[in-house]
OpenMM code with the backbone's topology and positions (N, CA, C; nanometers):
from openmm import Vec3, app, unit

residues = "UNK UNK UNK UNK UNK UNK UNK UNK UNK UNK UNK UNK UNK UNK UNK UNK UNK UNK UNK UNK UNK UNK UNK UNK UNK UNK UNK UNK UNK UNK UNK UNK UNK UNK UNK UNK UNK UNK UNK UNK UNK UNK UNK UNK UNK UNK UNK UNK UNK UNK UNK UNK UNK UNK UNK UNK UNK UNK UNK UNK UNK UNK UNK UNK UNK UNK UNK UNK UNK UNK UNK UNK UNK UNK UNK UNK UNK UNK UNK UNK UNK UNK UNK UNK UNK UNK UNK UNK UNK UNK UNK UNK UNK UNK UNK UNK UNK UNK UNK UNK UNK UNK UNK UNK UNK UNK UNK UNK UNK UNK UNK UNK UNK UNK UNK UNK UNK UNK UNK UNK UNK UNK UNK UNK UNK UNK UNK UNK UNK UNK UNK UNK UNK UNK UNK UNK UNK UNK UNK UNK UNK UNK UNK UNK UNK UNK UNK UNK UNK UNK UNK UNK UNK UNK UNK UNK UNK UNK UNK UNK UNK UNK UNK UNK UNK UNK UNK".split()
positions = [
    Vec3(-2.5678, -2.1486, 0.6951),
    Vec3(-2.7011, -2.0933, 0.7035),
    Vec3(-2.7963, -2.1705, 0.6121),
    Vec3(-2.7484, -2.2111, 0.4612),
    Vec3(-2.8313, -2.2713, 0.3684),
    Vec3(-2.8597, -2.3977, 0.5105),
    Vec3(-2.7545, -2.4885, 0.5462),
    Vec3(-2.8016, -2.6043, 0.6210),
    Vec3(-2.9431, -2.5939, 0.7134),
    Vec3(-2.9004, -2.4747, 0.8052),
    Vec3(-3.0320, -2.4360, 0.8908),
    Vec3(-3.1679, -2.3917, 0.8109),
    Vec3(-3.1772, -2.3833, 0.7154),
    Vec3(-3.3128, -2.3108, 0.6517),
    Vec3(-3.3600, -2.4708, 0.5863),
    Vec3(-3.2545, -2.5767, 0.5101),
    Vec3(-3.2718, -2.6930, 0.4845),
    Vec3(-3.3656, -2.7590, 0.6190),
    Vec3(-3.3001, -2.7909, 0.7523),
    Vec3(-3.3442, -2.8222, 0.8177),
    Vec3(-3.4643, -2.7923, 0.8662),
    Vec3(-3.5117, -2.6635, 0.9182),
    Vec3(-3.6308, -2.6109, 0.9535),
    Vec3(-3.7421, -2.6619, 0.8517),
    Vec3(-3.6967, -2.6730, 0.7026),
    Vec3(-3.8173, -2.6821, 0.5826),
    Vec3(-3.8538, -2.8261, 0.5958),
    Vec3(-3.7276, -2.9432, 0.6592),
    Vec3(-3.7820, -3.0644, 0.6632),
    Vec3(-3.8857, -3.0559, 0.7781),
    Vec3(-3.8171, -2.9665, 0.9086),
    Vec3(-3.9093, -2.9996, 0.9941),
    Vec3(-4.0564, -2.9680, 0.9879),
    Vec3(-4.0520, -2.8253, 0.9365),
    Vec3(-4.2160, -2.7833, 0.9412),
    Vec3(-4.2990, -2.8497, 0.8261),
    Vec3(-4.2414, -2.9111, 0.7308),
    Vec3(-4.2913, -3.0445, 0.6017),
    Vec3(-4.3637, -3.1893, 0.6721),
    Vec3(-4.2829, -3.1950, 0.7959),
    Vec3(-4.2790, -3.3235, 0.8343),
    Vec3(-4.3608, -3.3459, 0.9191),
    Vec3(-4.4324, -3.2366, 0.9726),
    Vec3(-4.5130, -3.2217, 1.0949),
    Vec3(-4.6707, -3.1855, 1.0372),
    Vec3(-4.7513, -3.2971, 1.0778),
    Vec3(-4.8571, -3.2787, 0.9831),
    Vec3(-4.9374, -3.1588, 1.1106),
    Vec3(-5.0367, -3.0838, 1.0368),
    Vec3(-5.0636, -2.9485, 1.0886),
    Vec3(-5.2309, -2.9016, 1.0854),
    Vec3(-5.2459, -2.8965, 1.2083),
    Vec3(-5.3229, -2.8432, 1.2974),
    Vec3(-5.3688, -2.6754, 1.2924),
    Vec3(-5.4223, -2.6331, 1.1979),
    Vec3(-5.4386, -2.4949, 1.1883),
    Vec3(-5.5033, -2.4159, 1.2842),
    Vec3(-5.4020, -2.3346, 1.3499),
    Vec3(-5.4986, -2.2399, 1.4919),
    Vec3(-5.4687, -2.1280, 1.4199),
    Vec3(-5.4518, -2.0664, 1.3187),
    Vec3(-5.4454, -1.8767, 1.3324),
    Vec3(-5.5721, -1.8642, 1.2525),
    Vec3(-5.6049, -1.7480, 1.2182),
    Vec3(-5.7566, -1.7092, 1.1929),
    Vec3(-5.8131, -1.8072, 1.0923),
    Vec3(-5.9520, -1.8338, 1.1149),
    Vec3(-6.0210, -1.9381, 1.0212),
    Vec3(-5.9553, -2.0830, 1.0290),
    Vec3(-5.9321, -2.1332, 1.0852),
    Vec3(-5.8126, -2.2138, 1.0978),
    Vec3(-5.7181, -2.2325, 0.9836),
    Vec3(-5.6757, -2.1420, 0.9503),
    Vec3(-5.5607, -2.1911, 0.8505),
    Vec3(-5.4282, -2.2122, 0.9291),
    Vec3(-5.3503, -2.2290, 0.8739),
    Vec3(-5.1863, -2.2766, 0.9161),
    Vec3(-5.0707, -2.1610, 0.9126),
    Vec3(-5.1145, -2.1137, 0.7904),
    Vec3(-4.9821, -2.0336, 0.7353),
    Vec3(-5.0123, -1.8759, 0.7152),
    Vec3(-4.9641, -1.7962, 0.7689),
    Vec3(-4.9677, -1.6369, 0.7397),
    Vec3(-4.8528, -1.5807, 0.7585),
    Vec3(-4.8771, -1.4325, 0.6629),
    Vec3(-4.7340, -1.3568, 0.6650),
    Vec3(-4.7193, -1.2057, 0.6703),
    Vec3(-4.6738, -1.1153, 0.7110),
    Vec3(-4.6815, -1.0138, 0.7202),
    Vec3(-4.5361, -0.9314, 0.7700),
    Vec3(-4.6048, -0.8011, 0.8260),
    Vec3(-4.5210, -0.7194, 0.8366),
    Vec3(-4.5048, -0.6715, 0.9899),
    Vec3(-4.3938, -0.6341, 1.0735),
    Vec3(-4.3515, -0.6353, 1.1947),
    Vec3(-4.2521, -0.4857, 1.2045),
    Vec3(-4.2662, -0.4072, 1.3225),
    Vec3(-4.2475, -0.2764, 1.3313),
    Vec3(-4.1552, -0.3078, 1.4548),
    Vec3(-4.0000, -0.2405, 1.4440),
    Vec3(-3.9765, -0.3057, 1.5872),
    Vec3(-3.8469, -0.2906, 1.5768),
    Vec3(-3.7916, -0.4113, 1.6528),
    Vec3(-3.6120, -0.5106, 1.6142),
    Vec3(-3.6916, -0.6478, 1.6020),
    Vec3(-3.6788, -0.6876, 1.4583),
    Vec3(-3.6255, -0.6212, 1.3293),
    Vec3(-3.7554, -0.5242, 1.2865),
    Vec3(-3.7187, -0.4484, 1.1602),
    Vec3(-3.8509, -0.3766, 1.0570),
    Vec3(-3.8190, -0.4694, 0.9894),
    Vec3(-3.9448, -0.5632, 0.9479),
    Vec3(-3.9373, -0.6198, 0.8702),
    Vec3(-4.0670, -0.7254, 0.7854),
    Vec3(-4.0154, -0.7915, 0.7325),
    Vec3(-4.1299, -0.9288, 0.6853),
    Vec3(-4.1708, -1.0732, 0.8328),
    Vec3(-4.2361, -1.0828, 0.8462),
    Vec3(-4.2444, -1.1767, 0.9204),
    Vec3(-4.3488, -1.3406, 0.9113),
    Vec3(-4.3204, -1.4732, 0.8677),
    Vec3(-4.3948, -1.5579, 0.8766),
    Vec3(-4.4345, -1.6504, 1.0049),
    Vec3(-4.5829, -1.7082, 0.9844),
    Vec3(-4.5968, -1.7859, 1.1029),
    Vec3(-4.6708, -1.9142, 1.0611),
    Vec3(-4.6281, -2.0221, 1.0930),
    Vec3(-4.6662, -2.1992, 1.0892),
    Vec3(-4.7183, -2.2570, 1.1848),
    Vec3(-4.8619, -2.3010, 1.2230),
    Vec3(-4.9132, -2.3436, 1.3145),
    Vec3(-4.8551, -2.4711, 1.2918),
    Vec3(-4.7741, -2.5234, 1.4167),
    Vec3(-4.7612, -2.7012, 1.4093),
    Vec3(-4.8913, -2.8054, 1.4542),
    Vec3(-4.9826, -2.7426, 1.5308),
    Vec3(-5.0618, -2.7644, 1.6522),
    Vec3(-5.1592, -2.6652, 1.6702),
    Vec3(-5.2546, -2.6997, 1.7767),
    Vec3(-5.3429, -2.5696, 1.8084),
    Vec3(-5.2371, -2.4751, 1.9169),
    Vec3(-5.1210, -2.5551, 1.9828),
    Vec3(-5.0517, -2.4766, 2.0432),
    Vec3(-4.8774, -2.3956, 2.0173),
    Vec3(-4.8543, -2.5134, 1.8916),
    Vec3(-4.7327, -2.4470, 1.8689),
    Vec3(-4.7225, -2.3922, 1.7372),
    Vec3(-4.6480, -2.3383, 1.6863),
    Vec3(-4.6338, -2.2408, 1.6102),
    Vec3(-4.4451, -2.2664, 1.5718),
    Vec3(-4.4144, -2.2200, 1.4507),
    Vec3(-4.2722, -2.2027, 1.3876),
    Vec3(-4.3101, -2.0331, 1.3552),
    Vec3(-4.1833, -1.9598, 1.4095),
    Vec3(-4.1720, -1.7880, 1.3471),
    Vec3(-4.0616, -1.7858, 1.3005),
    Vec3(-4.0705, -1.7020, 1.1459),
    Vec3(-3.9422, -1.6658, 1.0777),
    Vec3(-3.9816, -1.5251, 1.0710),
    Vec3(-3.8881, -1.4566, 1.0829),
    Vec3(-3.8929, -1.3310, 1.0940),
    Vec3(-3.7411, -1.2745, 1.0150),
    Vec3(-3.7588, -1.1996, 0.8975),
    Vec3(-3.6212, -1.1136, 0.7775),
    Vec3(-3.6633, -0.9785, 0.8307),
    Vec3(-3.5444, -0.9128, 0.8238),
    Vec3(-3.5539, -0.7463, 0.8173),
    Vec3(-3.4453, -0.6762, 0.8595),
    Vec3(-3.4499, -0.5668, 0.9082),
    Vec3(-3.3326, -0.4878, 0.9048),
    Vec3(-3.3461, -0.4458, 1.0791),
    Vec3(-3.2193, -0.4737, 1.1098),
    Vec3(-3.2372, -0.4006, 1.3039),
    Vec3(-3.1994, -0.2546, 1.3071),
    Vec3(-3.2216, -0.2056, 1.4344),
    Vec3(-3.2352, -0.0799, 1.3936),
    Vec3(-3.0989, -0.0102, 1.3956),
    Vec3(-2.9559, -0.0603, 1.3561),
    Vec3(-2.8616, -0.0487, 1.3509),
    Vec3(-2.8611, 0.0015, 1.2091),
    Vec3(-2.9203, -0.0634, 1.1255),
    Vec3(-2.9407, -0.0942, 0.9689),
    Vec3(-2.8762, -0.2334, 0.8923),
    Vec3(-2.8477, -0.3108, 0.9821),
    Vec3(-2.8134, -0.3962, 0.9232),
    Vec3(-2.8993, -0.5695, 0.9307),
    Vec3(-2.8912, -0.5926, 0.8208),
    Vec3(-2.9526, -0.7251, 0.7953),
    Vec3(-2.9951, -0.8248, 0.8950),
    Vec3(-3.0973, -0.8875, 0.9354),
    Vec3(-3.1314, -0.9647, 1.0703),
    Vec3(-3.2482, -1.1135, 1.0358),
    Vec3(-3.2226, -1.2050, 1.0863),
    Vec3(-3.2885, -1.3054, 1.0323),
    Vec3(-3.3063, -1.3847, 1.1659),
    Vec3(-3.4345, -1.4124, 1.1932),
    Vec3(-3.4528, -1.4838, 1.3388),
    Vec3(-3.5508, -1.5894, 1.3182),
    Vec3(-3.5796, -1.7449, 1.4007),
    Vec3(-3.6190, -1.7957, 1.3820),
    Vec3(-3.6872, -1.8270, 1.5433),
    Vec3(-3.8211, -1.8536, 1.5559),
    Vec3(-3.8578, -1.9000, 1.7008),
    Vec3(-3.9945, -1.9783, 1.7195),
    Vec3(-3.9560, -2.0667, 1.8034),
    Vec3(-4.0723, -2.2042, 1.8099),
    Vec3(-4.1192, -2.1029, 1.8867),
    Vec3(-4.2768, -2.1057, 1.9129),
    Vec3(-4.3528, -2.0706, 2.0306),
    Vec3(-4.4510, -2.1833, 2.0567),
    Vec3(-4.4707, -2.1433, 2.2203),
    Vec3(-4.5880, -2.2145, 2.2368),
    Vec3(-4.7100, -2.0797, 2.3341),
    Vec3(-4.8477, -2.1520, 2.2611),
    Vec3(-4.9461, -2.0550, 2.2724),
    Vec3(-4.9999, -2.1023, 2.4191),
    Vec3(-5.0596, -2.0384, 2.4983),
    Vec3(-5.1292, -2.0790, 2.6493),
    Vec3(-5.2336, -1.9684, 2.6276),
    Vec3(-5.3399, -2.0505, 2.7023),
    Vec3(-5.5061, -1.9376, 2.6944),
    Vec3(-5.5211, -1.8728, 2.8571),
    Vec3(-5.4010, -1.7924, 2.8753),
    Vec3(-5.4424, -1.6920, 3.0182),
    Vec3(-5.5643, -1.6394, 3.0111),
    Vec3(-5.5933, -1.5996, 2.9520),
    Vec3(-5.7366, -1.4776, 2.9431),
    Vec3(-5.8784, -1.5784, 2.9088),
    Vec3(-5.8600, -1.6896, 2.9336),
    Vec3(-5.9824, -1.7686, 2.8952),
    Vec3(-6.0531, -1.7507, 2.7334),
    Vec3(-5.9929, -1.7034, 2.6242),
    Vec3(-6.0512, -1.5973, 2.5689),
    Vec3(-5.9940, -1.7063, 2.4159),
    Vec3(-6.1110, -1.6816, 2.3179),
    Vec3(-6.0510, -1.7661, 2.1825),
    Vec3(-5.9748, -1.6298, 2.1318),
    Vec3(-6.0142, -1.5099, 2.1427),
    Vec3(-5.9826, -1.3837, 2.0523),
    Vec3(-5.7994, -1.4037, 2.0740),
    Vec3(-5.7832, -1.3616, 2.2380),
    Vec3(-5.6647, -1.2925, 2.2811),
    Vec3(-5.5856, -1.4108, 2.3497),
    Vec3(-5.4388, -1.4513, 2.3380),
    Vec3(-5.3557, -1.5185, 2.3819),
    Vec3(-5.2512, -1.4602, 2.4051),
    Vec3(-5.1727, -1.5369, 2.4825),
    Vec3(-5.0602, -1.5106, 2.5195),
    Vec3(-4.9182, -1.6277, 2.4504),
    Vec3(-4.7917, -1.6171, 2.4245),
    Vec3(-4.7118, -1.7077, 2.4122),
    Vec3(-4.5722, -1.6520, 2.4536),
    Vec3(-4.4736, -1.7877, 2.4497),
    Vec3(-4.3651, -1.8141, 2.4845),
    Vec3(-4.2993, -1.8761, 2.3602),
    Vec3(-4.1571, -1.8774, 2.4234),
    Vec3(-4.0526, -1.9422, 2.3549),
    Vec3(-3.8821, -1.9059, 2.2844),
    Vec3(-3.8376, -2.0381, 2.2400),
    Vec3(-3.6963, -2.0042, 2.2406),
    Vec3(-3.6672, -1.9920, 2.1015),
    Vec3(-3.5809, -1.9396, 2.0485),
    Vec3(-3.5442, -1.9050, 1.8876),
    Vec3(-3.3769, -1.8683, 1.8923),
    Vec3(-3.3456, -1.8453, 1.7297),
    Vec3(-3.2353, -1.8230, 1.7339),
    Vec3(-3.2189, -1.7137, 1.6477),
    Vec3(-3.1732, -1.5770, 1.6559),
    Vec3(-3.1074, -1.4572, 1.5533),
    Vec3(-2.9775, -1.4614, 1.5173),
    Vec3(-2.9481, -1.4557, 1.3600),
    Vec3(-2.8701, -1.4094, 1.2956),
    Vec3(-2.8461, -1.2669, 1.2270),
    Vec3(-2.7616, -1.1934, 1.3150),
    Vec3(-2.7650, -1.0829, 1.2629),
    Vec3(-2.5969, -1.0719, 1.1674),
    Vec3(-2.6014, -0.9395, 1.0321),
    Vec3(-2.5140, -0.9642, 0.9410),
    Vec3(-2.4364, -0.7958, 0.9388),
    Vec3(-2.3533, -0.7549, 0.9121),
    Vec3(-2.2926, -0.6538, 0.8841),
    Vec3(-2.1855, -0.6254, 0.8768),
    Vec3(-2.1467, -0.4641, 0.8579),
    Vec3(-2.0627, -0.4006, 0.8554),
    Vec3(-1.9234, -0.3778, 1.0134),
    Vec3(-1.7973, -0.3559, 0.9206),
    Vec3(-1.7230, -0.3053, 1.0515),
    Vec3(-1.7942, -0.1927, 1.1346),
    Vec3(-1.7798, -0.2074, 1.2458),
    Vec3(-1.7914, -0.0503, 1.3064),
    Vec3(-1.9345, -0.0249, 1.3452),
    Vec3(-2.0376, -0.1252, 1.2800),
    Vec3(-2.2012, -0.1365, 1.3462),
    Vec3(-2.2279, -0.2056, 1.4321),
    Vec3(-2.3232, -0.1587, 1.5254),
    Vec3(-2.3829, -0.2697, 1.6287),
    Vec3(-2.4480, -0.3725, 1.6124),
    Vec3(-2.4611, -0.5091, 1.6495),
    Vec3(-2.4867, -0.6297, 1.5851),
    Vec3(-2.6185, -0.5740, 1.6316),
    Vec3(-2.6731, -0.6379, 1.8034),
    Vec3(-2.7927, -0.6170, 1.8693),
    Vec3(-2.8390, -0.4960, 1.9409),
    Vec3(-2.7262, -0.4102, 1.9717),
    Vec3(-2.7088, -0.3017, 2.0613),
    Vec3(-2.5702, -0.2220, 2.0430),
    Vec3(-2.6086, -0.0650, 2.0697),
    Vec3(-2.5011, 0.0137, 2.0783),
    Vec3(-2.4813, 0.0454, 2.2122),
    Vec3(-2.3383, 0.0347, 2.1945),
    Vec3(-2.2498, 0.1165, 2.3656),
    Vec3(-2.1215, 0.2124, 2.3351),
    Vec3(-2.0236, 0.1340, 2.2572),
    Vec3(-1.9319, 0.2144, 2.2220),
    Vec3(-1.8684, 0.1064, 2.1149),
    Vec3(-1.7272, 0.2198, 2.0549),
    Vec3(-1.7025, 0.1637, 1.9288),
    Vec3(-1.6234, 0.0333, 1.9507),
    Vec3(-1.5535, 0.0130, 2.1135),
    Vec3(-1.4787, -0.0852, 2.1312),
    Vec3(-1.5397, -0.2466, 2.1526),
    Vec3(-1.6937, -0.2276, 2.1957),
    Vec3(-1.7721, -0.2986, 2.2316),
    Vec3(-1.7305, -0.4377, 2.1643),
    Vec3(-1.7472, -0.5578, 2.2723),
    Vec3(-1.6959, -0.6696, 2.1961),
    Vec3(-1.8200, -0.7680, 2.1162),
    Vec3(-1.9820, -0.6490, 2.1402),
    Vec3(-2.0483, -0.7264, 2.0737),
    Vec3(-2.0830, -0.6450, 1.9218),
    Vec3(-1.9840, -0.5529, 1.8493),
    Vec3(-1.9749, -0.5030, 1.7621),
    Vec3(-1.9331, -0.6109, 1.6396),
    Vec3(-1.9313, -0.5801, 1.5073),
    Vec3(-1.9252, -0.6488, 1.4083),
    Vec3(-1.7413, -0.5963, 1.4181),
    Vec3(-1.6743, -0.7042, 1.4117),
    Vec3(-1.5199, -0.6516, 1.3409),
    Vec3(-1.4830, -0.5963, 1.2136),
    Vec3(-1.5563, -0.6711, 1.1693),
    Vec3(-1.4552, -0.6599, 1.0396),
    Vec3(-1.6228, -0.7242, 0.9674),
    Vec3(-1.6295, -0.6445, 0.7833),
    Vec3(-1.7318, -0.6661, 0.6871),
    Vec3(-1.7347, -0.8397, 0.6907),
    Vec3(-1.8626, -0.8469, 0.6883),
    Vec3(-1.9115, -1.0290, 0.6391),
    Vec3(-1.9251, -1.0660, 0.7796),
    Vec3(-1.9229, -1.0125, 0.8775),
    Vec3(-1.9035, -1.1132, 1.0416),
    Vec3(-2.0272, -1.1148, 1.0314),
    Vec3(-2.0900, -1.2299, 1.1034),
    Vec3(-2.2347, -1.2989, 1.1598),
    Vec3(-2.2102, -1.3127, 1.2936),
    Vec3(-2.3423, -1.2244, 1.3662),
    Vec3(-2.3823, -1.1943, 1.4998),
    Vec3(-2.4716, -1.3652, 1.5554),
    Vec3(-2.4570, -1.4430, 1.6028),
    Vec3(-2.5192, -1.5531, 1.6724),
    Vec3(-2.5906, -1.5129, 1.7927),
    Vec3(-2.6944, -1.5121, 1.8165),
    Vec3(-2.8047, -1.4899, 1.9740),
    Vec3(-2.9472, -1.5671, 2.0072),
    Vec3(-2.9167, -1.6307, 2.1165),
    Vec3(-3.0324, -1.6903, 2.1734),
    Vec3(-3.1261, -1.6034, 2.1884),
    Vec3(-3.2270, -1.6486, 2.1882),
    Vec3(-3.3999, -1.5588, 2.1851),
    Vec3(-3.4946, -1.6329, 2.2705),
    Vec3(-3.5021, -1.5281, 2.3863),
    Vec3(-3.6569, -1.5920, 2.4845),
    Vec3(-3.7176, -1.4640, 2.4088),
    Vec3(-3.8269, -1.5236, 2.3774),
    Vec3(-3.9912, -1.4352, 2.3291),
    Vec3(-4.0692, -1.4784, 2.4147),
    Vec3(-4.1306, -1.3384, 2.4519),
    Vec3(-4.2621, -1.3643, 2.5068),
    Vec3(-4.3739, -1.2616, 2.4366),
    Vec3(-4.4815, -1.3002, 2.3775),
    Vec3(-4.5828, -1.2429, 2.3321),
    Vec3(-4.7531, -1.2452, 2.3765),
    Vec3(-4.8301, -1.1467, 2.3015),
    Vec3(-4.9683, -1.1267, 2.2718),
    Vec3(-5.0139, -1.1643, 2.1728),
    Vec3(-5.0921, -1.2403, 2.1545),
    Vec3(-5.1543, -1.2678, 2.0203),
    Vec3(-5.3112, -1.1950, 1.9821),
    Vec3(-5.3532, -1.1304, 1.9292),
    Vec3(-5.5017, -1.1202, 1.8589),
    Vec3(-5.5754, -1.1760, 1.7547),
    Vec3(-5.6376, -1.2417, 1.7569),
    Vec3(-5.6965, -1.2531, 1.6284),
    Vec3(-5.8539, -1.2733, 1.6255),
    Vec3(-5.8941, -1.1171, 1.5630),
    Vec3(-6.0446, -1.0858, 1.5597),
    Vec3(-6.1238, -1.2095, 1.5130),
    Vec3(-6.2277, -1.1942, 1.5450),
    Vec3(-6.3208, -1.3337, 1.5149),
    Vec3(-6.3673, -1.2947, 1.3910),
    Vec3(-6.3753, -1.3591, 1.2552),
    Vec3(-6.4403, -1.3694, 1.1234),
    Vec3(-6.3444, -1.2473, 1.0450),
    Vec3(-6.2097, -1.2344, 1.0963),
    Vec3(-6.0969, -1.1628, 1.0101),
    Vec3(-5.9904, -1.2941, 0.9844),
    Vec3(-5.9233, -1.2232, 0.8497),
    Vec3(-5.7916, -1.3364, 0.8094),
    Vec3(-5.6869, -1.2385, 0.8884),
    Vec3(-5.6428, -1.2284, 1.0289),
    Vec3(-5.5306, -1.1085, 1.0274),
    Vec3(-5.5264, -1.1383, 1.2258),
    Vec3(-5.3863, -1.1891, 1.2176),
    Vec3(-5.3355, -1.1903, 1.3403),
    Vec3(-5.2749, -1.0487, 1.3853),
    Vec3(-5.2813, -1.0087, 1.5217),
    Vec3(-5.2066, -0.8973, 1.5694),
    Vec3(-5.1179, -0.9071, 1.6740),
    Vec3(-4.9829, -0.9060, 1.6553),
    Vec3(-4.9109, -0.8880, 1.8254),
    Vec3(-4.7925, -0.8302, 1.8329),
    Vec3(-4.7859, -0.8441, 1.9541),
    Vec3(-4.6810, -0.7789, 2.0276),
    Vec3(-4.5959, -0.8626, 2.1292),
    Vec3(-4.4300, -0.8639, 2.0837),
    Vec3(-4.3608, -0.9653, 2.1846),
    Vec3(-4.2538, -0.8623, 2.1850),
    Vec3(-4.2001, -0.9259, 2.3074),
    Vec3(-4.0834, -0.9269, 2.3575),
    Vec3(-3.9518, -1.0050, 2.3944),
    Vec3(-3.8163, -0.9548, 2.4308),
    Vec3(-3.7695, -1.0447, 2.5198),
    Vec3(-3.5826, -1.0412, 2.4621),
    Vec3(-3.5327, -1.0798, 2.5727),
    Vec3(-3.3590, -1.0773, 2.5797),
    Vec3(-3.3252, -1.1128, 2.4095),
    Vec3(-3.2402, -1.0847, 2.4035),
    Vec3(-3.1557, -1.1435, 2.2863),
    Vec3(-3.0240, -1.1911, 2.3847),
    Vec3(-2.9353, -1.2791, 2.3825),
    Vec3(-2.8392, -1.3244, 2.4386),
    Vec3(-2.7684, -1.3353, 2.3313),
    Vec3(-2.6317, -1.2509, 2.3133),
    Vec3(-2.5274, -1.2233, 2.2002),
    Vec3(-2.4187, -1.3676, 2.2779),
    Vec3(-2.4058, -1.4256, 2.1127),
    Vec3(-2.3225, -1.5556, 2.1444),
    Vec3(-2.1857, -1.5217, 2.0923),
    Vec3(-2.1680, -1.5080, 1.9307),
    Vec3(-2.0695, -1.4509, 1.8582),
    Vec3(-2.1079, -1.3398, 1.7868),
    Vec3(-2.0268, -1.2456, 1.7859),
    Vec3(-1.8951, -1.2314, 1.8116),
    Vec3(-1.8300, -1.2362, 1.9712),
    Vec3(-1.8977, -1.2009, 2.0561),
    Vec3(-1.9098, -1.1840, 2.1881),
    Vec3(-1.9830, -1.2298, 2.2856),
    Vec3(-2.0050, -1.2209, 2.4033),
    Vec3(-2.1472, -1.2320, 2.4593),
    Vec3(-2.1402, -1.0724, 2.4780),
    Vec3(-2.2887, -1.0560, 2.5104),
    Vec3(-2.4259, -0.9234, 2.5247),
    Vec3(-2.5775, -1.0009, 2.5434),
    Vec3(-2.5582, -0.9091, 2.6473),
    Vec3(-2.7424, -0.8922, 2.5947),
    Vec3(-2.7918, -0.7630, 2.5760),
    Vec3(-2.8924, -0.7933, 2.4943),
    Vec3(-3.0044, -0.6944, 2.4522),
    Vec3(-3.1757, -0.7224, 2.4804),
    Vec3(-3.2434, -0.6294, 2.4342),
    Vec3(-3.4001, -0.6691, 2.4614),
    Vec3(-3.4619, -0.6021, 2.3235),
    Vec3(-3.5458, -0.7020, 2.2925),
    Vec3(-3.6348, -0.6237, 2.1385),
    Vec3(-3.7744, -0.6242, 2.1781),
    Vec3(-3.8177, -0.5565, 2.1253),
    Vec3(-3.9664, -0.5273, 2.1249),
    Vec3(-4.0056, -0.5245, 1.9542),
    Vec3(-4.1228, -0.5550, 1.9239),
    Vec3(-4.1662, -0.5897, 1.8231),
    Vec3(-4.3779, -0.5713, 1.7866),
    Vec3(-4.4115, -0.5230, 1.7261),
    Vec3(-4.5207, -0.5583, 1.7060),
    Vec3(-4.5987, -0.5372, 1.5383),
    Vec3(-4.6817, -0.6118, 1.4843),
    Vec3(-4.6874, -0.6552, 1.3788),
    Vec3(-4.8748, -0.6937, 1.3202),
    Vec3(-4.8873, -0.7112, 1.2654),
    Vec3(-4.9820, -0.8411, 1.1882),
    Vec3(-4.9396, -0.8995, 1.0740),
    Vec3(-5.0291, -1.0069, 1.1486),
    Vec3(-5.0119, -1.1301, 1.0097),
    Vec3(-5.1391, -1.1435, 0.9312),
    Vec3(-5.1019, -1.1736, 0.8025),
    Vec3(-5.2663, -1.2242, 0.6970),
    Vec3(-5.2208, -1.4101, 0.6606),
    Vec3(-5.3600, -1.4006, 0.7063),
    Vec3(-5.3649, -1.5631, 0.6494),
    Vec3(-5.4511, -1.6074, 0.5312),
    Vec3(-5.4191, -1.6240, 0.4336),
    Vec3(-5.4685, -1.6498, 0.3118),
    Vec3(-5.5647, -1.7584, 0.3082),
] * unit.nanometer
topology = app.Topology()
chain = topology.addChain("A")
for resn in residues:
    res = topology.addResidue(resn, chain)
    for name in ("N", "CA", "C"):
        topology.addAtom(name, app.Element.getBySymbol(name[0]), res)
C-alpha cells in the first residue's frame, strides 16, 4: 500500500496543473456522506481531469480507502453544473466475520476471513459536480459498481455525496 500512495504522489507532482475547481484553484478537501463516511480529496490535473482520494469508514464499520481518476464532460452546457466519469481502485480493511463491500450472509466469499485481510475492488464512478459561481466549495454526488477482486469476486454499488473547500 505504502508503494501505491508513493506512486500516485509522483504522479500527481509530475503533472503540471491546470486548476478547474472553484476560483481556479487545483486542490480541495472535504467531507463525503455515503460508502465511505468519510474525508475526501480532489486534484485538478487539467480543466478536465481530476485525481480523487477518498479515507473513511464503509458502512459495515470498517476502514476504506479509494482512489479514482475522473474525467469531467460539460452535458448541461453550463460552467456551474457538470457531470463526470471514471475508473479507481478501493481498498477496503477488517475484521473476521464483516462485510468487505456488502452484506448477504456469514458464508459469503466476499466476507473478510480472518483479522488483517484487505478487500481489492475495481471502481466505475459516475458523478455530478456543482460549483457555485464566486464560492470556494464544490458539491456532488456519484455513483457506481464496486467490482470485489480479493478476497472473492462481488459486486456492489455505492452512492456517495459530499463537498469540497478549496483554499
Amino acid at each position: 500500500m505504502k508503494f501505491f500512495a508513493v506512486v500516485m504522489a509522483a504522479l500527481v507532482c509530475s503533472l503540471s496543473a491546470y486548476g478547474q475547481g472553484p476560483k481556479g484553484k487545483e486542490f480541495g478537501f472535504g467531507l463525503m456522506v455515503g460508502e465511505p463516511l468519510g474525508g475526501t480529496v480532489k486534484y485538478w490535473l487539467n480543466k478536465e481531469n481530476a485525481l480523487v482520494g477518498d479515507i473513511g469508514r464503509s458502512y459495515f464499520g470498517n476502514p476504506r480507502l479509494q482512489v479514482d481518476y475522473l474525467w469531467h464532460f460539460d452535458a448541461f452546457q453550463s460552467q456551474v453544473v457538470k457531470l463526470y466519469a471514471g475508473p479507481g481502485l478501493g481498498l477496503g480493511f477488517g475484521r473476521e466475520g464483516y462485510g468487505i463491500w456488502y452484506k448477504r450472509g456469514k458464508d459469503d466469499v466476499f466476507y473478510y476471513r480472518k483479522d488483517g485481510d484487505v478487500g481489492i475492488a475495481a471502481r466505475a464512478v459516475f458523478g455530478l459536480n456543482v460549483i457555485p459561481k464566486r464560492t470556494p466549495l464544490e458539491i456532488f454526488l456519484e455513483m457506481g459498481p464496486n467490482i470485489g477482486i480479493v478476497p472473492g469476486f462481488g459486486v456492489a454499488f455505492d452512492v456517495a455525496a459530499g463537498v469540497r473547500f478549496y483554499p
